[in-house]
N, C-alpha and C positions, 0 to 999 in steps of 0.2 A: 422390529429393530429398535435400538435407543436414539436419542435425537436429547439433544439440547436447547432447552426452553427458557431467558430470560425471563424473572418472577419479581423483578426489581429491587431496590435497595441494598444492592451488592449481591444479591442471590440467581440462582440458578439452579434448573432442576433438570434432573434424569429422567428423560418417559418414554413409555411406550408407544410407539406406533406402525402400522403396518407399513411392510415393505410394497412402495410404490408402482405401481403396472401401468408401463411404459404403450403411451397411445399410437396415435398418428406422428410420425415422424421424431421422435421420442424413443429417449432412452435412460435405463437406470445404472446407476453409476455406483461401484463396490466401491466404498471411499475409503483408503489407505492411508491416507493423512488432511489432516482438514487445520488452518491456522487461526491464529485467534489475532483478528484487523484491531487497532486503534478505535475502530467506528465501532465495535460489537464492544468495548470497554465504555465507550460513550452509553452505550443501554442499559449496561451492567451498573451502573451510576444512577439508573434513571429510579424514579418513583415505578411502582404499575401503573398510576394513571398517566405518566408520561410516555409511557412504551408506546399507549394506542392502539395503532392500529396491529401492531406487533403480536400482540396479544395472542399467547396459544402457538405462536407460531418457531417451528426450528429457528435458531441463530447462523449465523456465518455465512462466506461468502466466500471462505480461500479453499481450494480442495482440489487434490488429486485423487484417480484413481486408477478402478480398471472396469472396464463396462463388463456389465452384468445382464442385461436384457436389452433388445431391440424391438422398438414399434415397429407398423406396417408402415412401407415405404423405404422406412432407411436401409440408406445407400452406401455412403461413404463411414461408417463406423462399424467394427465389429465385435461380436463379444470377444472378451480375453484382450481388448487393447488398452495400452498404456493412453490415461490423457488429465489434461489441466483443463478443470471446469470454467468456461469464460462466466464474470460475475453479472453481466446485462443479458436477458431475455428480453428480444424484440420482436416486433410484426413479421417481419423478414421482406417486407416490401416498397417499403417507403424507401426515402434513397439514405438516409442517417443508414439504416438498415444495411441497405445495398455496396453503401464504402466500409462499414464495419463498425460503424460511429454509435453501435446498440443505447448506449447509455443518454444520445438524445435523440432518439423513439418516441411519441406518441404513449405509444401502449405499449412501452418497458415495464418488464417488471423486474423486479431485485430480488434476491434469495434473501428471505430472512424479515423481507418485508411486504413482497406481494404473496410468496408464493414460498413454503417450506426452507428453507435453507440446508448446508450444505456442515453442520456437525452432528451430523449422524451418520450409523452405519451404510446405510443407502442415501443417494440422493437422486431424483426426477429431473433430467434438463430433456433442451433440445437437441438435435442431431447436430445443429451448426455451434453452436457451447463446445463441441467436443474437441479439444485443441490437443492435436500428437504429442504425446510426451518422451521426445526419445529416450533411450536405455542408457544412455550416458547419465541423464538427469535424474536428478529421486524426487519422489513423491511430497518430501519437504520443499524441494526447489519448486516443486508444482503450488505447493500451500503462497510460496513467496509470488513467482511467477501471476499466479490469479489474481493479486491485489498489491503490495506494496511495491512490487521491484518492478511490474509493470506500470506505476503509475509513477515510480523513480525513472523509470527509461523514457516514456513519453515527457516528462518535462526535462530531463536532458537535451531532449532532443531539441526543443526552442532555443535552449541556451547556446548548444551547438550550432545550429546553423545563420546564427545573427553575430557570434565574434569569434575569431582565430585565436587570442590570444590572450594572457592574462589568465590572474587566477579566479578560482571558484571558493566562492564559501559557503558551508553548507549549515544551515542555523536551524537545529533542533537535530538531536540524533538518537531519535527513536528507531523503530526497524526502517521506515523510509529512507531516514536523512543516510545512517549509515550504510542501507546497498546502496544508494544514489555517489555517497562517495565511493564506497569498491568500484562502481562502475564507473565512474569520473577518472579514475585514479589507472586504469583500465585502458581508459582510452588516452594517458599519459597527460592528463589535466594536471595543473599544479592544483591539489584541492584541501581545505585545512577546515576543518569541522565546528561549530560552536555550541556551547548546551552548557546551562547550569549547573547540570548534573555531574559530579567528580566521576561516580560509578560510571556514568552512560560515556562521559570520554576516556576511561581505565579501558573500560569495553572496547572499545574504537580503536586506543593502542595497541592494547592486545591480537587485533587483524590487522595490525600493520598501517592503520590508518592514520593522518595527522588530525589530531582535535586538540583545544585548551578548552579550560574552564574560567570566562573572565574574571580578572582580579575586582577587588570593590575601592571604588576612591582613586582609578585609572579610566579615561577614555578607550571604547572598542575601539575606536577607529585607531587609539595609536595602539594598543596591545597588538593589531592586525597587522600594520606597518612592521611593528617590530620583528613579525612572522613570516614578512612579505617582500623585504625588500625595498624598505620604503615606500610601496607601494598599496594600495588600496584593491579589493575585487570589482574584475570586471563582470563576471556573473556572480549572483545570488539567489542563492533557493530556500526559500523560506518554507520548514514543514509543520510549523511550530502552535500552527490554528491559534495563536493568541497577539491581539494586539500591538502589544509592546515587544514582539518579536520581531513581526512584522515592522514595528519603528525602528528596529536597529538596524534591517537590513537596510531599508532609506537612507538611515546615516552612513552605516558603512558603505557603502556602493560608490565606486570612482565613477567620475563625472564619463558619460555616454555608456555606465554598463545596464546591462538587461538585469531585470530581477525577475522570477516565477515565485510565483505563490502555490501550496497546496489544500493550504488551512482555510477550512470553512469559517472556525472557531464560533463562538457562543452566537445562539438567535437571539435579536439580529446581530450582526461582527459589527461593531464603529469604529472606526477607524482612530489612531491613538492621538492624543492632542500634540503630542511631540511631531506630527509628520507635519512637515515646511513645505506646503505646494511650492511656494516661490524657490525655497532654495532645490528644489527636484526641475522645476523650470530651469535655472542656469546649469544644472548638473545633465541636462537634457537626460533623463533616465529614461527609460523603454521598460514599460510595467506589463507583465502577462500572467492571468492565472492558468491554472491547467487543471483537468480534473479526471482521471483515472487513465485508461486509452483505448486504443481501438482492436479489432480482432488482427487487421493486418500487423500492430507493433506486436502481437505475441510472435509470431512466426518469428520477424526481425532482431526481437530481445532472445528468443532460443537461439537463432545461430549468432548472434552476439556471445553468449555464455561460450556455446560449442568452441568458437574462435579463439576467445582469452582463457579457456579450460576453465571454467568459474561454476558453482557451485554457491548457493546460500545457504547448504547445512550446517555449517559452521557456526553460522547466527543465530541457530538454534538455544535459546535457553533453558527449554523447559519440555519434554515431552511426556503426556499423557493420556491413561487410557478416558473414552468416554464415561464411560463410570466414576470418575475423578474431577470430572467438570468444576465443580465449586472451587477444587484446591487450584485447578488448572487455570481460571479465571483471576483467581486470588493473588497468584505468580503473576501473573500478564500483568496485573493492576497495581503491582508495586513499582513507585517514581525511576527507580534506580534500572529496570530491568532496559536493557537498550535493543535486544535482541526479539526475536518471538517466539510465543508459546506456542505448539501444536498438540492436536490429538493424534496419537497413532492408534492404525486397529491390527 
């Protein structure tokens, strides 16, 4: 089979390798579509000696498909079914495990970093990774589903259930920030997008979404008022992994709103000199990160979609074959691109 192999300094390579045989409870997965994460462009950046531990090893971590083989034991998966590959492999016994919470495991491993990843023709998971992918959904929505719109629904979800009211802004709109508003917008949020980017809010208009692009030598806080109603947001979702992103949302945020973070951004991330603990003290803010989600918010985010008819095909910018890899990277890694790349096979 081919597989996709980070080689660093913007490169990447085509290679051979054999098709996986499927153990103990284990099964191999005909991947149909596999996306290309924010986090797999972070590597595509990197030197070889920063890759590390990566080294030699498949890329990716977003993928749909249709199971191909079953290990001894499995149960509930069959060949020829439709599914979205979950991106944490856990112990399956500790209790992270046992609520679904794979990604703080012990002895998690990651595609792409412990163990093969998921942009090649096959890919090796476990039996419990293998998340139904009904026939309403395409195998794109499974690329999204795996990684970014899943980690857009779980931080919705804080936002959701700490205020009723008021608007949302959503600052950075890459593929995250933008499903996060589809799905904001969805659930009849008043929600208005932010990014530097002219292209990546052109992008955003074009699906029907509100975003601007701030003016220079204007305060956000009033450009947001002026969008808002005089008003300021009461939620803020920050996708933006970079500092001074993250300080805008502090200022823009009206006094008692929640902000979620998702941005890791640079080792280590410091915090930007412009954030005012004191003035966040009188604005009484409520600060939370979040970081990907759990096996029970797939189920939750599918009939979410099922419900509003929704779809992240759409968001598709760029689709290509594995044999294409470098050009297919090359696309993901331009500033302007607000959507995501995928491989089809």
């Amino acid at each position: 089979m081919k597989g996709v192999v980070p080689v660093g300094n913007l490169r990447v390579e085509v290679r051979d390798f054999d098709i996986p045989e499927p153990g103990e409870r284990e099964v191999v997965i005909d991947v149909k579509c596999a996306g290309i994460c924010g986090s797999d462009l972070n590597t595509f950046r990197m030197s070889w000696q920063q890759i590390g531990e990566r080294q030699n090893k498949i890329i990716g971590h977003e993928a749909g498909g249709v199971v191909h083989r079953v290990g001894p034991g499995v149960k509930t998966v069959k060949v020829g079914q439709r599914v979205c590959v979950y991106h944490y492999m856990g112990c399956g016994t500790c209790k992270h495990c046992m609520d679904g919470t794979l990604g703080w495991c012990e002895k998690r491993r990651a595609y792409g970093w412990h163990v093969n990843g998921e942009m090649s023709e096959y890919v090796l998971t476990e039996e419990r990774n293998c998340c139904p992918l009904p026939e309403q959904l395409t195998f794109e929505d499974a690329a999204f589903l795996a990684c970014s719109a899943g980690t857009a629904y779980a931080s919705l979800k804080k936002l959701a259930r700490l205020v009723t009211d008021g608007y949302l802004a959503v600052v950075g709109l890459g593929p995250i920030g933008t499903v996060a508003s589809m799905m904001a917008a969805a659930k009849g949020w008043k929600t208005i997008g932010i990014d530097l980017s002219e292209h990546r809010v052109d992008f955003c208009g074009r699906h029907g979404l509100s975003a601007f692009c701030p003016e220079k030598g204007s305060r956000l806080e009033d450009q947001l008022r002026d969008r808002m109603n005089g008003k300021l947001p009461a939620r803020v979702f920050d996708t933006t992994g970079h500092p001074e992103g993250l300080a805008d949302c502090f200022l823009i945020a009206d006094r008692g709103a929640y902000i979620v973070t998702i941005g890791k951004g640079p080792r280590p991330y410091k915090m930007s000199e412009r954030i005012n603990i004191g003035e966040l003290v009188l604005k009484q803010i409520t600060f939370m990160t979040s970081w990907v989600f759990t096996l029970p918010e797939y189920y939750e985010l599918v009939d979410f979609m099922l419900e509003n008819d929704m779809s992240f095909s759409r968001l598709v910018t760029g689709r290509f074959a594995f044999a294409d890899a470098q050009k297919a990277f090359e696309q993901a890694n331009r500033p302007e691109n607000g959507g995501k790349t995928v491989f089809l096979k």
